[in-house]
N, C-alpha and C positions, 0 to 999 in steps of 0.2 A: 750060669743060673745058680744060685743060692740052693746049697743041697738041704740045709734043714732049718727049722726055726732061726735058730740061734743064728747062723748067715744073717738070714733075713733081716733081722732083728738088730743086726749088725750091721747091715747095709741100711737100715732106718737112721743109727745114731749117725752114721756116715753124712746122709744125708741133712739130717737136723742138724748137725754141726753146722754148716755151711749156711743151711737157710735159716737159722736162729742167729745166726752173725750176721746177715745181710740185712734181719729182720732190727734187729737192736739196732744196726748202724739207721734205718729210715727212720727208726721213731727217735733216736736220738739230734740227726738231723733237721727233725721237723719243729722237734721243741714238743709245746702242746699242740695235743691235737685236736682242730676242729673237727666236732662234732658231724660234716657232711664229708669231711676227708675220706678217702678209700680206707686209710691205717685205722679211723673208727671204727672200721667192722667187726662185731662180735669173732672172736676167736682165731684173728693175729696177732695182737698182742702175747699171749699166753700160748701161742700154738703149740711151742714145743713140748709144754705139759700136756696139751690135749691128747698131741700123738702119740706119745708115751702111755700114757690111759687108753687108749683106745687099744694097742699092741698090748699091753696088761692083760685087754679082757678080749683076747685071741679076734682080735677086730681088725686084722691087719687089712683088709679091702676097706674099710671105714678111715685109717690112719692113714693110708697112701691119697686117698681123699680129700684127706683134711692137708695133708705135705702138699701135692698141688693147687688146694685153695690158696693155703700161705705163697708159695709163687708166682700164684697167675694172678691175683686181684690187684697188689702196690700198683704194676706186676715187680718183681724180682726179675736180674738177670744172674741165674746159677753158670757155673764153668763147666766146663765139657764132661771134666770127669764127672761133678755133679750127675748132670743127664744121666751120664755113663753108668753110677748107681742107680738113678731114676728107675730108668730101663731094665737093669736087673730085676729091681722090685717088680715091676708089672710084668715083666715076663714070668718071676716068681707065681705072681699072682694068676698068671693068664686073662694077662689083661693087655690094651690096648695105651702106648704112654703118647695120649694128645698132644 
């Protein structure tokens, strides 16, 4: 479990790395995006800036929020370690990683 912010916080860009890569590679594949596609949902495109903003303004249960929307809507498939930070985060959090 992540002893202090800064972990935390550590284990967010850990995360974001991976699902900001996975996220560029869908919309890059897709080309343009229709308008009724899953990738036009307000706030994947730009997530990794979202998350970051939110973590900024001590919003960390708001930005792990928003890191699982970015995975579960395309959906994304994240790798093990991935989870494996996931997991820390909500355990950080005392939360529950659906």
């Amino acid at each position: 479990m992540p002893a202090s912010t800064d972990d935390l916080r550590a284990d967010f860009i850990e995360a974001l790395a991976e699902v900001s890569s996975l996220m560029r590679r869908a919309y890059e594949q897709l080309g343009p995006v229709p308008q009724e596609h899953v990738l036009a949902q307000a706030g994947l495109e730009q997530g990794h800036a979202i998350v970051l903003d939110y973590l900024e303004h001590n919003e960390a249960g708001i930005a792990f929020d928003h890191l699982l929307y970015m995975i579960n809507e395309p959906p994304l498939v994240v790798s093990a370690h991935c989870m494996n930070v996931l997991a820390r985060i909500a355990r950080h959090l005392g939360r529950a990683l659906a």
